[in-house]
Structure formats: structure tokens, C-alpha cells
ZAMARGU-4260 file (C-alpha; in steps of 0.2 Angstrom, whole numbers, plus 5000, padded with zeros to 4 digits):
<rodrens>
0) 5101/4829/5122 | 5117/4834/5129 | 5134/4824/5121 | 5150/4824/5134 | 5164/4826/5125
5) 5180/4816/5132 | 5192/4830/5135 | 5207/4816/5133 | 5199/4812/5114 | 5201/4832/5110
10) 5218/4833/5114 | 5223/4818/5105 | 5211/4825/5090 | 5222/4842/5091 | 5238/4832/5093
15) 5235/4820/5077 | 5226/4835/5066 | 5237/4852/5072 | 5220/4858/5077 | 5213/4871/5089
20) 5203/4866/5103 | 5185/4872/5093 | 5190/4865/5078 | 5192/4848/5086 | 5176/4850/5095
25) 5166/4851/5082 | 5174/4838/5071 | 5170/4827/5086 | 5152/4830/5089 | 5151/4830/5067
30) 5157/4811/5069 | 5148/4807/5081 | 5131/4811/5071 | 5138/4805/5055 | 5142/4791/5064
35) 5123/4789/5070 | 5117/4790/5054 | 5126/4775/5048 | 5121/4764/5063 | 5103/4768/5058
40) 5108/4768/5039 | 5116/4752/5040 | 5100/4743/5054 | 5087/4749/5042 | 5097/4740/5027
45) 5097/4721/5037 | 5082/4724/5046 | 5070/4734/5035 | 5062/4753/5037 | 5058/4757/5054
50) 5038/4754/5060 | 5029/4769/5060 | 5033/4772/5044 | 5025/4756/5033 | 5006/4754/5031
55) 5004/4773/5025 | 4997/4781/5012 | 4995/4795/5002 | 4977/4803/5004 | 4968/4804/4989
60) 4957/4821/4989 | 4947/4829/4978 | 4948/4847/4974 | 4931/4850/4982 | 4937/4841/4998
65) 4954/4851/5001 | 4944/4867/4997 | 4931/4864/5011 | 4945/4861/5022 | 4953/4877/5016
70) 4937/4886/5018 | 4936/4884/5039 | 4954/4892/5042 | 4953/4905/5028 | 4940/4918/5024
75) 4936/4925/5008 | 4951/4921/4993 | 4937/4910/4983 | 4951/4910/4969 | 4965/4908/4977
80) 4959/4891/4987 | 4950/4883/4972 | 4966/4884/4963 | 4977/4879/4975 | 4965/4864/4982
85) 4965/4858/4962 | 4986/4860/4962 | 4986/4850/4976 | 4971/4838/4973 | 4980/4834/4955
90) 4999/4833/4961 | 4998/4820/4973 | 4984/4811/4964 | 4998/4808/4953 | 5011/4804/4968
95) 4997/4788/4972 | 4997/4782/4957 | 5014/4781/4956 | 5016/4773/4973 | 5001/4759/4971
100) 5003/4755/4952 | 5023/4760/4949 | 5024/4749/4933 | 5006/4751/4928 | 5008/4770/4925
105) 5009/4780/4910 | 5014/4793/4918 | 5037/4795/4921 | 5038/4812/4922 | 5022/4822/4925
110) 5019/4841/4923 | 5017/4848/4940 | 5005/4860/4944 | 5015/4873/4954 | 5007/4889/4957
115) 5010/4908/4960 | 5000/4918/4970 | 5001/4938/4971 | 4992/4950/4983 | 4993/4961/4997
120) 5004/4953/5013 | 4992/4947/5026 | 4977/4941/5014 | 4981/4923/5019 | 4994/4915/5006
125) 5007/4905/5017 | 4993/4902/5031 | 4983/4890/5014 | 5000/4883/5013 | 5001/4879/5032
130) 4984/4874/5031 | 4986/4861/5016 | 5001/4852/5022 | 4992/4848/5038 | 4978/4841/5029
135) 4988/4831/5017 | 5002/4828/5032 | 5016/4830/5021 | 5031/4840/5027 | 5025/4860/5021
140) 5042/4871/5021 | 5038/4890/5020 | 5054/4900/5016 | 5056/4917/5015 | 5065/4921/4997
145) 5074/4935/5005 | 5086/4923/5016 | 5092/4912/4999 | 5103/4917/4989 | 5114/4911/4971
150) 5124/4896/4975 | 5142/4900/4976 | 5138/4916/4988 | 5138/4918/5006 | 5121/4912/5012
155) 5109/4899/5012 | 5105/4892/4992 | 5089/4888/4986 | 5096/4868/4987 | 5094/4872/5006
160) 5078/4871/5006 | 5075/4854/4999 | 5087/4849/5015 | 5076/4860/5025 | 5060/4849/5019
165) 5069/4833/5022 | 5073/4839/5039 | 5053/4840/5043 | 5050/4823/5036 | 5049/4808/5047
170) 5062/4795/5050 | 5079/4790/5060 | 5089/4795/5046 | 5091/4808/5034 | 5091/4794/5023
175) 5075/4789/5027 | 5067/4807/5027 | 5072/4810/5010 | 5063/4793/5009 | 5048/4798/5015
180) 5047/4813/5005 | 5051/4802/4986 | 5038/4793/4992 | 5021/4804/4998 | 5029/4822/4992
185) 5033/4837/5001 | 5026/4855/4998 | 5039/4871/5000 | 5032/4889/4999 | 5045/4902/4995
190) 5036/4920/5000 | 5041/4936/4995 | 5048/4931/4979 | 5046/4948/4972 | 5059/4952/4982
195) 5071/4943/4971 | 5063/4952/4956 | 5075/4959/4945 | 5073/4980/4946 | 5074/4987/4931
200) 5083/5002/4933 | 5098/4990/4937 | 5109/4985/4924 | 5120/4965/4922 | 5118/4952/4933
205) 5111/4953/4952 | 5116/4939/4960 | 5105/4941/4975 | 5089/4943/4965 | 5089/4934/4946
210) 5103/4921/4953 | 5091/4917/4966 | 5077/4913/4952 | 5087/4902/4938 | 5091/4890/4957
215) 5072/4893/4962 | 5069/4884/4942 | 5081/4870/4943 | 5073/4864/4958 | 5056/4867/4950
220) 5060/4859/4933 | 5067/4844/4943 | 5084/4842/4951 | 5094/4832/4961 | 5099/4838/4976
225) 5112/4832/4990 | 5103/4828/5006 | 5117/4833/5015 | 5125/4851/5014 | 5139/4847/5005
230) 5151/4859/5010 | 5147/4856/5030 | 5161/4845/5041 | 5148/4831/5041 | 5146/4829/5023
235) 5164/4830/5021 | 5167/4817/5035 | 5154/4807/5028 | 5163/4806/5011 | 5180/4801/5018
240) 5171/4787/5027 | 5163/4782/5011 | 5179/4782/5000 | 5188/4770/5015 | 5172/4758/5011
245) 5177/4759/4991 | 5161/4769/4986 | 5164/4785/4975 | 5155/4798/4968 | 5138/4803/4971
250) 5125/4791/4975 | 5108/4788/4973 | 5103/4784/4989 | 5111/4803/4998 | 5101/4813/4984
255) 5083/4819/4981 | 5075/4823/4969 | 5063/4836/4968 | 5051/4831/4957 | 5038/4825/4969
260) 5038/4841/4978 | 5025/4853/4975 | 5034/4873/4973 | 5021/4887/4977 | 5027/4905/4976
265) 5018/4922/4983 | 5024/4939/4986 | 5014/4956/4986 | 5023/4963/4970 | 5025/4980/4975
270) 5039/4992/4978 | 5041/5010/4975 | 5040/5011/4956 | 5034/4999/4943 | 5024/4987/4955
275) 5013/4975/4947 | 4996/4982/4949 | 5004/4996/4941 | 5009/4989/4926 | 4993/4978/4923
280) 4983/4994/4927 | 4994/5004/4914 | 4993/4990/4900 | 4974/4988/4901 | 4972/5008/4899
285) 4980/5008/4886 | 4971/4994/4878 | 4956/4996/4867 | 4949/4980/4871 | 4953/4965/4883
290) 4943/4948/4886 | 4942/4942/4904 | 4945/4924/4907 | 4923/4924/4912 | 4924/4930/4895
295) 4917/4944/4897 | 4923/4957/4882 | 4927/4975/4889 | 4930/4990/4879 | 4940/5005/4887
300) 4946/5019/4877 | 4931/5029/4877 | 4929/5046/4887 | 4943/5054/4899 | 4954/5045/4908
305) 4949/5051/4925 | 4933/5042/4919 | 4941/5027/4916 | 4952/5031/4935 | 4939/5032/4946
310) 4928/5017/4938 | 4944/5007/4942 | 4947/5014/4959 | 4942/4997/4970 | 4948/4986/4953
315) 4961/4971/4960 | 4972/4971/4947 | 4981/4955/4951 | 4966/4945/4944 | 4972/4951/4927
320) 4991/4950/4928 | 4997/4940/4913 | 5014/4930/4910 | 5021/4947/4903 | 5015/4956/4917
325) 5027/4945/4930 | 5043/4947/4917 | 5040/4965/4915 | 5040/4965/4934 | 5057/4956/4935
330) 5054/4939/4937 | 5063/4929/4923 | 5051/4923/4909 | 5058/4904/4911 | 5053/4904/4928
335) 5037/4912/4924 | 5034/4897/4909 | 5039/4882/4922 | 5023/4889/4933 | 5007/4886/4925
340) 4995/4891/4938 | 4994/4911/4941 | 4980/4917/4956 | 4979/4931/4966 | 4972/4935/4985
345) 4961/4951/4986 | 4964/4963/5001 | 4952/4960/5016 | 4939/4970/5020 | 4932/4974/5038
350) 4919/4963/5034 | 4932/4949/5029 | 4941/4953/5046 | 4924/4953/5057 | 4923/4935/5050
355) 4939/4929/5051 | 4937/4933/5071 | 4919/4924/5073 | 4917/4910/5058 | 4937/4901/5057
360) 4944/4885/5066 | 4957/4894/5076 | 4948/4910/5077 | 4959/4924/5089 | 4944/4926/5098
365) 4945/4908/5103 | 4961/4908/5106 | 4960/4923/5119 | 4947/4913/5127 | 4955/4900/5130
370) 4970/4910/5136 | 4961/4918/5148 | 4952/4903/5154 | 4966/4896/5158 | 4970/4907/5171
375) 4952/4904/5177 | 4946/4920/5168 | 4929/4920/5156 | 4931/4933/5143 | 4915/4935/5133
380) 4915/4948/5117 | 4903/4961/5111 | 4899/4961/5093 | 4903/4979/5094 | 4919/4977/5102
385) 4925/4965/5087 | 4918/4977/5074 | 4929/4990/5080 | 4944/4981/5082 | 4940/4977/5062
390) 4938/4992/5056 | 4955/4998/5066 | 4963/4983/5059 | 4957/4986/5041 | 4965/5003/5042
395) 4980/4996/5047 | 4982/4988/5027 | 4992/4974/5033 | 4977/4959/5032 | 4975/4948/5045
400) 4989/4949/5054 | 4984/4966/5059 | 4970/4958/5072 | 4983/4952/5081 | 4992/4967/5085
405) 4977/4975/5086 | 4972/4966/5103 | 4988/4963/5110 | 4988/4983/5113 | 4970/4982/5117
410) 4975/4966/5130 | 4992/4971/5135 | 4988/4976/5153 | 4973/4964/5157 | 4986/4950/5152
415) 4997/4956/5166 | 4985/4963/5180 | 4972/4949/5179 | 4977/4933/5182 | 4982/4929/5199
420) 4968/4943/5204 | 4949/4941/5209 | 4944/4945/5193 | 4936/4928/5186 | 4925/4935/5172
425) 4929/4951/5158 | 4918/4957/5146 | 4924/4965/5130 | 4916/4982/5124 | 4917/4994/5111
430) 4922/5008/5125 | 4934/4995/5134 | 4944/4994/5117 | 4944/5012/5114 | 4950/5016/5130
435) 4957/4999/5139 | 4969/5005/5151 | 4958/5017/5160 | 4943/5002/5159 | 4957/4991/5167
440) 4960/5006/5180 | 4941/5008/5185 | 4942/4987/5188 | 4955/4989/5198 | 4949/5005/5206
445) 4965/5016/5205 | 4967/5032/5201 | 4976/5033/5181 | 4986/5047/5189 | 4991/5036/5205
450) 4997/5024/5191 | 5007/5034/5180 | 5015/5042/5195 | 5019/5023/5203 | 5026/5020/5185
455) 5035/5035/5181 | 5045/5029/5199 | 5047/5013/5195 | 5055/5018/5179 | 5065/5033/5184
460) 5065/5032/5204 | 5058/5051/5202 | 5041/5056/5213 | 5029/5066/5202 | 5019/5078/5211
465) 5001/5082/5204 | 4988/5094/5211 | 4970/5092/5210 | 4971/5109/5195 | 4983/5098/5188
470) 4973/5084/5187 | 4956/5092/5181 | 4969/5099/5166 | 4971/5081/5162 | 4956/5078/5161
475) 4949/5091/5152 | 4964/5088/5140 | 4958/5069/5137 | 4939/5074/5135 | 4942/5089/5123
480) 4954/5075/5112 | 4944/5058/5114 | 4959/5049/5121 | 4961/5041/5137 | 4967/5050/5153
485) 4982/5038/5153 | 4985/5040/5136 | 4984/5060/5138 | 4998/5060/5154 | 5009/5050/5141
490) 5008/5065/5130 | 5008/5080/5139 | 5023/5072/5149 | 5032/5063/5135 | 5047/5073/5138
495) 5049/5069/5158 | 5061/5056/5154 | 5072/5069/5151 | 5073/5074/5170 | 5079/5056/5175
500) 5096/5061/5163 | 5097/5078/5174 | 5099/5068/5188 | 5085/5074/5199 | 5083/5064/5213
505) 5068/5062/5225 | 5049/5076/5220 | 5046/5084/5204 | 5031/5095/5205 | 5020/5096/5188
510) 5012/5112/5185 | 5001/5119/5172 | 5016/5129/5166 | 5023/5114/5163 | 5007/5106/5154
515) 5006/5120/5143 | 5022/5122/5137 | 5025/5105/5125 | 5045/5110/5124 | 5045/5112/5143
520) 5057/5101/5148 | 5067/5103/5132 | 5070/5119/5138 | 5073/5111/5156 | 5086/5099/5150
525) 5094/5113/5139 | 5099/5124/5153 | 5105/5111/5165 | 5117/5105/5151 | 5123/5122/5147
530) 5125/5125/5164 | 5134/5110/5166 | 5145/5113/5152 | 5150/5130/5160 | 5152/5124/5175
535) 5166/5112/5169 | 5174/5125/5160
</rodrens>
């Protein structure tokens, strides 16, 4: 929506205030929401909330029916979904029974079943998160811990992200959303906490990293929060305006409080030195004994430690971190005691990724499909094709997220030569993914020569020149390496860029000298510069 701002109103703004023309803007367009809020504010207290709003409720779920939910969007992570769905299931179990039977309740100030969740990035620890809130259809806030820091500093606080919460919530006003979110909760999932761990080669305080944790555990032990940044013009407008109507201090109803939101935080607990499957690993070898939480009893001491090394080699020790485990790593042990719940994601395997593609809701491969079709293109994959991108994904060690970049490289030039075209139907191999642009090429019957020399001009406005010899070179070059022919002219020629900076103009003959020789034109570009220089001298 776009606001026109009087330019008379300005300059009298600058005139009464000694003001700047910005400075004046923004007051003005500050006002002007504040000013909405209060309309809407002051229609909801004489005529009651908004419609839209009334006749909800908050769903009342059980553990095993948020988990089966959890289960169509997210492969493998048994653990981690059946202790999140009963976190979940629990919380706002409590939340309805606050809302129907307020008076009726035993219950004033419950202990919340926030959670933290450790394992390697990708394994799907925000994407249950996202999941959940859309089941539940409360506002879901995931933050990234790295963009927070200690109130006071320069940066966004940890209180920003209750106002970020409210600011997905339904309603006119802000009033209302931090209404709506009293009322039927909220979720907020700060990732890469780990990140705000204190190291422990640093000594004193680190206001970027343990700050960040003691503002993390006031909001999770319950806070009150303005739902208004208070430093921002508009909040200080808005208290201006509130002092001319005779109110004063802070009140109720521009605060939230966070008790009704549900906190779960997640990271992958590694770094350099000292990450956390390190320290589990190095506590349990050097204990005599341990009892799993099955439990199991196991007995480890006995025999040489390689021994004990390699029977551990495909161990995830994030199932067994303790409470000490997460202080040793840095995190402080008060925050550690305020979140009961401790679970772990385990690092997809290729057979985890395979599924993920064939057996989720929003599978990628559905999503190509329907990408594709909608350009009037059917795309149909073969098993083999989706094993391979698997297994390339797998070694990528970056979980699911990896498919994605994965078949974007695979996809890159379909995507741009195929709609539009006569192609109407594509069918994904093994031998198409291994080698995509010269499958594309063969569609489109060109030459992978013709079309690196097209592109090379494009790019530089040079002409490369190659000969039939030149060509078998390539060829044989691609064959005797497994690579692509396209993929081969991009690494033989890598350094032709270099002629477009020697300003050559028009034809540029490639020879086998030239294919040979890998520091050919580093040489090239070498003398043309030192000629140059002597030139100018």
C-alpha cells in the first residue's frame, strides 16, 4: 500500500521540530501507523473483536496423531518426532484447558515442555517445526540464533522475537495478535544455538554468545515482553500519545507474555575443537560402565581402544549426550535446566534420501513435476536416476537440502532450454544425470562444441576456432576421464577468459598445443602484460 505524504505537512513538521526532511518523513509515516493502530484499538473496545477471529479453537491432538502428521513430511528421525509431537501434544493440551475451563483449572503456571534437538544440519529439525505449526495453525517463528544478540548491543534482542511471532499472528492490531497468541500459543524455533555457545578457550563474558543465552532463558522461564519495540519512533510516539490521555507506565494490554509459547532449540554442536559428539564420545571411553535410557547395561574398558574406535565407528552420539554434555559444550547450565526435553536427529542415509524423494507430501520429485507441467512438459523419473542423485547427495553430508542442489545442477539447462520448445515429455536417467548437458545437447541436436563456441562469444564476443583434430582431442579427453564433453571444454579451456582481458578481438584458433599445455594461456596473458608494460615505459 502506498501512503502520499503531503509535502506542505513535512515542511511544517521540519518547521515546528528543527528537523531534516527524512527525519520528518518517517515521524509522519510512524504516526500515521500508530495512529491506525489506535482506530482499530479503540473499534475493537466499543464494538468487540473482529470476526474471523471468534468461534476458534485450540485443536486438541494427541501425541500419536501429530506424529503421523510428522511422519508424511519427514523421513526417518523416529526419536526426534515422537518427542517433539508429545512436547507439542502436552503444551497446548494444557493451553485448552486453560481456555475452556480458566476458573476450573488447577493448573496457573505449568511446566513447559520445551525441547532441544541436536544433529547434523539438514536431518530435518526446523522443517518438523514448520510442519507442526501448520498442523496446529499457530504462528511457528524459526530464528536463526546467529542474528540476536544481548539486549543493550547493536542488533536485534532475543525480545525481538516474541514481536516477530506476534507479527505472524492474526488480527487488525498488534494488540489483537498478541491476543491471539495469549490465547491459542505460538511456537518459536531458534536454530543454530550452538552458535551462541560459549568457547572455551575464551575467557569473561561474551556478549554475543552467553548474553544471548541468559535473554534466550528469561523468555523461556516466562517474561513479559513489550509488543512494541520500545526504542522504535512508533513506540515512542505511541507513549507520548498515551501520557496526553493520562495513562503511565507499562500496561497490560501492550505486553505478552511468553508463557504460552512453546521454545524449541536445535543446532549441529560442532566446531573445530570440542564439538559435542566429541565430548560424549570421550566421556563414554573413558567410563567403565554406562546404562542406556532402553536400559541396556554396557561395559567398555576392556581390550585396546582401537577396538573400542572402530566398534563405535557408525555410533550417533547425540542419543547419549547428557545435561553435562551441553554445559561442557558452552551452553549455560541454567538454560540447560529450564529445557527438559533433550533429542537428537541421526544423519540421513542414501536410503533415507531415496525416500524422502518417493514416499513425503511435498516430495522434490513432485514438485519438478509439477513445475515442469506447468510449462506443458511431463517429466517421468527412473528409479535409477533418483538412486543416484542419492547417493551423490549423501556424499554431499549436508542432509536433505543437498537433493535440492543436487537437481538444480542436474536441471539447470532443461529449465531454461525446454519450455517454450517442442519438447512435451522428458524422461530422467541415471546417464542423463551423470552427463545432463550433453543429454540436453543430443535433444536439441547441437553440437557441444557449436555451443560452448556460441557461448564463449556471447560472454566474451571472441570466436573460437576448433578443428575436427581438436575436437576428437575432446573427446578422447572426456571418454579417457568419464566426464561430459561439455564439462571437458570447460576444463581444458578454463583459462580462455583470460584472452578477453588481452583484448583480442574477432577468431582465436585452439590448437592441441594449446590443449596440452594447462598453463597455456597463463603464459599467453604473461607476455602480453609484460609486453605491455615495456611498451609504456
Amino acid at each position: 500500500m502506498k501512503v502520499t505524504i503531503p509535502k506542505e505537512e513535512i515542511e511544517r513538521l521540519m518547521r515546528l521540530y528543527g528537523c531534516n526532511e527524512n527525519q520528518a518523513a518517517k515521524a509522519y509515516l510512524d504516526a500515521i501507523e500508530v495512529s491506525k493502530n489506535a482506530l482499530e484499538e479503540e473499534l475493537s473496545r466499543q464494538l468487540g473483536r473482529r470476526k474471523g477471529l471468534e468461534g476458534r479453537s485450540i485443536s486438541l491432538l494427541t501425541p500419536h496423531q501429530i506424529k503421523e502428521h510428522l511422519d508424511k513430511y519427514v523421513i526417518s528421525q523416529e526419536e526426534y518426532k515422537k518427542r517433539l509431537s508429545i512436547a507439542a501434544a502436552f503444551h497446548f493440551a494444557i493451553l485448552k484447558c486453560l481456555e475452556e475451563h480458566p476458573q476450573d483449572s488447577g493448573v496457573k503456571r505449568f511446566r513447559k515442555k520445551n525441547t532441544i534437538i541436536a544433529g547434523p544440519s539438514g536431518s530435518g529439525k526446523t522443517y518438523c517445526a514448520e510442519v507442526l505449526g501448520d498442523l496446529l495453525e499457530v504462528p511457528t517463528l524459526i530464528v536463526d540464533a546467529t542474528d540476536y544478540t544481548e539486549a543493550g548491543y547493536v542488533g536485534k534482542s532475543a525480545d525481538d522475537m516474541v514481536r516477530e511471532l506476534i507479527d505472524m499472528a492474526p488480527g487488525a492490531t498488534r494488540q489483537e495478535k498478541a491476543m491471539f497468541i495469549n490465547t491459542y500459543g505460538g511456537i518459536i524455533f531458534i536454530d543454530e544455538i550452538d552458535k551462541k555457545a560459549k568457547d572455551g578457550h575464551l575467557i569473561g563474558h561474551d556478549i554475543s554468545r552467553e548474553g544471548f543465552q541468559r535473554a534466550v532463558l528469561k523468555l523461556i522461564e516466562r517474561k513479559y515482553v513489550s509488543i512494541d519495540n520500545p526504542l522504535s519512533p512508533s513506540s515512542q510516539i505511541q507513549e507520548v500519545m498515551d501520557r496526553q490521555r493520562g495513562i503511565s507506565g507499562k500496561q497490560q494490554e501492550h505486553m505478552i507474555s511468553t508463557e504460552k509459547i512453546l521454545f524449541v532449540v536445535g543446532g549441529s554442536f560442532q566446531r573445530q575443537h570440542d564439538d559435542l559428539e566429541t565430548i560424549v564420545k570421550e566421556r563414554l571411553k573413558h567410563q567403565t560402565g554406562r546404562i542406556r535410557e532402553d536400559g541396556s547395561f554396557v561395559v567398555v574398558g576392556f581390550g585396546s581402544d582401537n577396538a573400542w574406535e572402530k566398534s563405535q565407528t557408525m555410533w550417533n552420539y547425540y542419543k547419549e549426550a547428557d545435561a553435562d554434555d551441553y554445559i561442557r559444550f558452552g551452553l549455560i547450565p541454567e538454560l540447560v535446566g529450564r529445557i527438559p526435553i533433550r533429542s537428537h536427529v541421526n544423519l540421513l542415509s542414501k536410503n533415507d534420501l531415496v525416500r524422502i524423494m518417493l514416499n513425503t507430501e511435498d516430495s522434490i520429485i513432485h514438485q519438478y513435476i509439477e513445475e515442469f507441467k506447468s510449462f506443458g512438459i511431463d517429466i517421468t523419473f527412473d528409479d535409477s536416476a533418483i538412486e543416484y542423485v542419492a547417493e551423490l547427495a549423501e556424499n554431499k553430508k549436508t542432509g536433505a537440502r543437498a537433493l535440492v542442489s543436487v537437481w538444480e545442477s542436474i536441471f539447470t539447462e532443461f529449465q531454461f532450454e525446454l519450455p517454450g520448445s517442442n519438447f512435451k515429455e522428458l524422461t530422467v536417467t541415471k546417464e542423463l544425470c551423470q552427463m545432463p548437458k550433453d543429454a540436453l545437447l543430443r535433444m536439441l541436436k547441437r553440437s557441444p562444441f557449436v555451443d560452448f563456441v556460441e557461448g564463449f562469444k556471447h560472454e566474451y564476443g571472441i570466436e573460437l576456432i576448433m578443428g575436427e583434430e581438436v575436437q576428437r582431442y575432446v573427446e578422447d579427453y572426456a571418454a579417457r576421464n568419464m566426464i561430459q564433453v561439455s564439462d571437458a571444454l570447460k576444463q581444458l579451456l578454463k583459462g580462455g577468459s583470460s584472452l578477453n582481458y588481452m583484448n583480442i578481438k574477432g577468431k582465436f584458433e585452439i590448437t592441441q598445443e594449446v590443449l596440452d599445455d594447462p598453463k597455456y594461456f597463463d603464459r599467453l596473458f604473461t607476455e602480453w602484460y609484460q609486453k605491455m608494460n615495456t611498451e609504456i615505459k
